[in-house]
C-alpha positions, 0 to 999 in steps of 0.5 A: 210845448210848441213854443219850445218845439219850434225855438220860439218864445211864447211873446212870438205866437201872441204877437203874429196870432194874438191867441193859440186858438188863431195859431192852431186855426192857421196850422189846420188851413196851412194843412187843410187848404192845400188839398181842397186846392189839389181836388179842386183842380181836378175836379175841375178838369175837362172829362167824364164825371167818372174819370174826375171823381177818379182823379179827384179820389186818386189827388186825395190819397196822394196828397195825404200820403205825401203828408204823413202828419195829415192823417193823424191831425185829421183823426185828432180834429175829428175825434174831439167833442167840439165843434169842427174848426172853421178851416177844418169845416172849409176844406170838408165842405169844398171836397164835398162839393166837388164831388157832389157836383161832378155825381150831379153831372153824371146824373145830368148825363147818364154816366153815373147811377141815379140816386141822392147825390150826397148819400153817393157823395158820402160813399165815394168819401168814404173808402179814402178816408178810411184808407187814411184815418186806419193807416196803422190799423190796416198795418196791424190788421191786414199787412197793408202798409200804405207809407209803401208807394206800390201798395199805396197805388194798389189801394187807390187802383182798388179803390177807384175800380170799386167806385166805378162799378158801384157808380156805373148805371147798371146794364140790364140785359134782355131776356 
């Protein structure tokens, strides 16, 4: 079916492949690589740990948005019961450590709350994921329609605003 999908003869995937697992492999890292590289480089930009996981989170969903198989892939790789492919497993790892890393300097610094490391990093995580892997739910459901750019950019302002408080160590007031 791929084969006649992109005009090529079978012999073409064994010959530059060797298997289809190695084709599949090679579409999950042409797809995966891309957004740990956009992640990494904001994660690594100069600026309060807060404001780059913003940055980090706001990369996340636009470089999915802009990708709209993405999110269907990545339903589809996740939902198998097999193990995570390899180029799957680097890219979550990479967007992982970005993340837990710039929570960690927050900590160091006191900008964002005390607490585990990767259960914070867990929940930063989670709302763009979610966002993503529900796209026609949230249409369904809620009227969402997250292909729109505004509404796009509603979601990701909204998301970033719940972050930071749930981050931001929390004032304590004198009585």
């Amino acid at each position: 079916m791929i084969t006649s999908l992109a005009r090529a003869n079978l012999g073409a995937v064994t010959y530059h492949y060797g298997t289809k697992a190695k084709l599949y492999d090679e579409v999950l890292r042409a797809e995966g690589e891309p957004l740990l590289a956009g992640v990494q480089r904001v994660g690594a930009c100069p600026g309060r740990p807060l404001d780059r996981i913003d940055a980090v989170v706001r990369a996340f969903l636009r470089h999915v948005s802009e990708h709209r198989d993405l999110p269907a892939l990545m339903l589809h790789v996740l939902s198998l019961r097999r193990p995570v492919p390899v180029p799957i497993r680097r890219v979550m790892a990479g967007v992982y450590r970005v993340v837990t890393q710039l929570v960690r300097e927050g900590q160091r610094d006191g900008s964002i709350v005390a607490g585990d490391p990767a259960l914070l990093t867990i929940s930063i995580l989670a709302q763009p994921i979610y966002v993503t892997l529900a796209r026609r739910p949230l249409r369904a459901v809620a009227g969402l329609d997250t292909g729109d750019p505004a509404v796009g950019a509603r979601i990701a302002d909204h998301v970033v605003s719940f972050l930071r408080r749930g981050l931001s160590p929390s004032r304590r007031r004198a009585s």
